[in-house]
N, C-alpha and C positions, 0 to 999 in steps of 0.2 A: 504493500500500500504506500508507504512510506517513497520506494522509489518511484511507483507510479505519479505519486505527487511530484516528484523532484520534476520528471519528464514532463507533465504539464506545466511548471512553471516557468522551466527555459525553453521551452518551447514558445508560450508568452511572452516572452522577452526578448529571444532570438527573432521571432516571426515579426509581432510588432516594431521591435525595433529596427529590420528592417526594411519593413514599408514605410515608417516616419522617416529614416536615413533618406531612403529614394527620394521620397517626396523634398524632401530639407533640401537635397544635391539639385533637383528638379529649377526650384526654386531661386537660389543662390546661381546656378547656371544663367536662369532669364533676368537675372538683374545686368548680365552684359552681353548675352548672346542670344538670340532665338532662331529659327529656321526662317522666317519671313517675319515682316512689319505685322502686331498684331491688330494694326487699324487698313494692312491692304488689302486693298479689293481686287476680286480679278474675278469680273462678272459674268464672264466666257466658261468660266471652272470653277462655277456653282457647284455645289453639291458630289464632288469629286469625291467616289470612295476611296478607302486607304489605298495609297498605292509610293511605292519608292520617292516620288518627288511629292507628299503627302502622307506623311505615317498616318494619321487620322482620319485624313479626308479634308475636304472644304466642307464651309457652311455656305451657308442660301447667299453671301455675298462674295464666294467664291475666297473668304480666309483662313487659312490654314488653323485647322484646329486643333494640332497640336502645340503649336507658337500660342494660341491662349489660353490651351490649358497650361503650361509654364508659366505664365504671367499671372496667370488662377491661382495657381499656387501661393504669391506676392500677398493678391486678398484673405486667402482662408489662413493663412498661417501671420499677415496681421490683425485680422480683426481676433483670430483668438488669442494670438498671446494681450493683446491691450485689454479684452476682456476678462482674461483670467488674471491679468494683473491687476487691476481694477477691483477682480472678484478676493481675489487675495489679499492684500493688502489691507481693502476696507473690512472684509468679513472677520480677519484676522484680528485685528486691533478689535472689531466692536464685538467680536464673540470670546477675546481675550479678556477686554475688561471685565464682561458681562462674569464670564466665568471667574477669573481673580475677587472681582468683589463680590458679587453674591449679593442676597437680602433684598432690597428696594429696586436697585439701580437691574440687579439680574432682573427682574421682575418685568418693568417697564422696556428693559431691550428685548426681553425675550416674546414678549406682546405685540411687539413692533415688528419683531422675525417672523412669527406665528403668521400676523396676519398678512405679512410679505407671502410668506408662503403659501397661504392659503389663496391667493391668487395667481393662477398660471402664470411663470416664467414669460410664455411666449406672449400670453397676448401683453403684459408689463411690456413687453420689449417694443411689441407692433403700436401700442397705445404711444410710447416715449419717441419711436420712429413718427408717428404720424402729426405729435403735437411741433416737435422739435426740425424734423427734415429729415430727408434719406441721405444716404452719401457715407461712407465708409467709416467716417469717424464718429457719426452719430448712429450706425449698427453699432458700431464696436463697443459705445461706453453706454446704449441701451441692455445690449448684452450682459455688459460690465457688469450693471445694477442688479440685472436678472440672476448672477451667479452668488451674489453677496451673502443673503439668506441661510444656503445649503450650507456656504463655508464658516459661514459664523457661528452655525449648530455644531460643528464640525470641531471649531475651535475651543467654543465653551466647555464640550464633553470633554477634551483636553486638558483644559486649565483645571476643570473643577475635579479630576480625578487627581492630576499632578500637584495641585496646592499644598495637598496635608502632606506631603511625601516629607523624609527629613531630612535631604538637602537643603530643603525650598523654608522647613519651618528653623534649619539653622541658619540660612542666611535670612531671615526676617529677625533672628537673634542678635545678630551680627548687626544690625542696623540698617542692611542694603534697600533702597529707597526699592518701594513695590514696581515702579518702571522696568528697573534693573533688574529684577526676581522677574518679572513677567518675562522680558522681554532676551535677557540672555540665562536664566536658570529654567525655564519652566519650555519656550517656546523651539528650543534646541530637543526637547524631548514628545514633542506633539508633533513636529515636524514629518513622520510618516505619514499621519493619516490624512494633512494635509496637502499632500504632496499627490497621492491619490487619489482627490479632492481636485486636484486642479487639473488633472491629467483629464479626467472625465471632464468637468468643464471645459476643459479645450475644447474635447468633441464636441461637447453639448454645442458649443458657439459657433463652430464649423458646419453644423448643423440645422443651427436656428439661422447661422445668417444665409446661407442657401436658401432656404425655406425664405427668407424676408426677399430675397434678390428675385427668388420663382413669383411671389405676388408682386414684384416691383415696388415694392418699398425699404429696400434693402438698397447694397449697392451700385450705382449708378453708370452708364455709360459715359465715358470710353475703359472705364477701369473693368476690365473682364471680370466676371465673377463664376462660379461652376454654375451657382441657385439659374442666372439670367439666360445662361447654355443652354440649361434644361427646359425654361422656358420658352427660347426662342427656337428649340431643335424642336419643340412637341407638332407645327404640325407635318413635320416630315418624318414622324415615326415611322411609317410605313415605307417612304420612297428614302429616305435616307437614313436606317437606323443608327447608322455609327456615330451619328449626331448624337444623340442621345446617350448612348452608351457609352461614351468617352467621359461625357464631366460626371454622367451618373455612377461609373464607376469608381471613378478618383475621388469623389463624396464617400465612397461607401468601405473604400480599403484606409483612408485615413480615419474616420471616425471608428474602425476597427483596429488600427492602430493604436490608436490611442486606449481604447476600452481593453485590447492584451497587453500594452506597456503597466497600463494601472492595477492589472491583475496581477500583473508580475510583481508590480511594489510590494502588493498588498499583501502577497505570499512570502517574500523575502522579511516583512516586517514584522510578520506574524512569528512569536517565538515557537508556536506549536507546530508550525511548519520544519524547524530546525532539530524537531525531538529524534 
């Protein structure tokens, strides 16, 4: 049993980690090189399926779709890292304090998270896109807000387990101001679960902002996004499937990337895994 577990976990780590490599290399490649201009047209070689001078094919305006799925990549891997920064960060500190002090202050944060929670992530994000604007940077830090909630729950169960520990109640002996206890005694050791916390947010964000881009309140034109791909390849599912099945698939191996990289943490972090 024991090695059967071992085999599933690097396998999670090896596979995922992987497909997020490819993608990262994908990415970093199209910040200076691409096979053609992701804004050229060549209206003669519409709908071109894959072939040697077209890994992908062309879309309906005859551009190479593989040149913006690289540039795709640019979108999904900024809008999640600035969202899961955003998600980190804030959830961090407000599910930190929450958990360190406890009593009143837990009480009224944790009210405030509840009812975060208790309203979909997505439509939060679609409401904050639709009051504020579309466009990359306001998916990204809608998203941001949408992540906050889960990490903050995330954070507090953290602190309020770690607090009584007797590290944490010798340096409060010690005098160390509770910042310093919070923030390099307690949160060096919560650090796991958070870590697989943001992992899954990534996806989540990679996810949701596809999803925002496919209704068109997401990311904007000329900045390719996979979500608009999928939109604008649907109606040539039939006469052109590879439209389709290009950004749909590079959606589908990164957010599973990321959902086996976080399994992998969350196996390696577990002591009962190690027995």
């Amino acid at each position: 049993m024991k090695r059967l577990r071992n085999v599933g976990k690097h396998i999670n780590l090896l596979l995922g980690g992987a497909i997020l490599v490819f993608f990262l290399v994908m990415m970093t490649v199209s910040f200076f090189y691409t096979p053609y201009g992701v804004e050229e047209m060549d209206i003669p070689n519409k709908l071109q399926s894959p072939s040697a001078a077209h890994l992908l094919g062309t879309d309906e305006f005859g551009r190479d779709i593989f040149s913006r799925m690289m540039k795709g990549t640019q979108t999904a891997f900024f809008v999640g890292i600035v969202a899961v920064g955003i998600g980190l960060v804030v959830g961090t500190i407000v599910g930190g304090i929450s958990g360190y002090l406890g009593g009143w202050v837990d009480e009224i944060i944790m009210r405030v998270i509840d009812a975060l929670m208790a309203f979909p992530g997505i439509i939060l994000a679609l409401m904050l896109v639709a009051v504020f604007g579309s466009g990359m940077w306001n998916t990204a830090i809608a998203l941001g807000l949408m992540a906050i909630p889960g990490i903050a729950r995330i954070a507090r169960s953290g602190f309020l387990q770690t607090k009584e520990q007797d590290f944490v109640l010798a340096a409060k002996a010690m005098g160390i101001k509770p910042i310093t206890i919070m923030f390099r005694h307690i949160l060096p050791n919560v650090s796991s679960p958070l870590i697989v916390a943001a992992s899954i947010a990534f996806a989540v964000a990679i996810l949701a902002e596809a999803g925002l881009s496919y209704l068109g309140l997401g990311v904007q034109p000329p900045d390719p996004s996979w979500g608009r791909m999928l939109k604008d390849s649907q109606p040539y599912l039939v006469s052109a499937p590879w439209y389709t099945y290009a950004p749909g698939v590079a959606i589908t191996l990164v957010v599973l990337g990321f959902y086996m990289l976080s399994n992998a943490i969350s196996e390696i972090s577990d002591p009962r895994m190690r027995d």
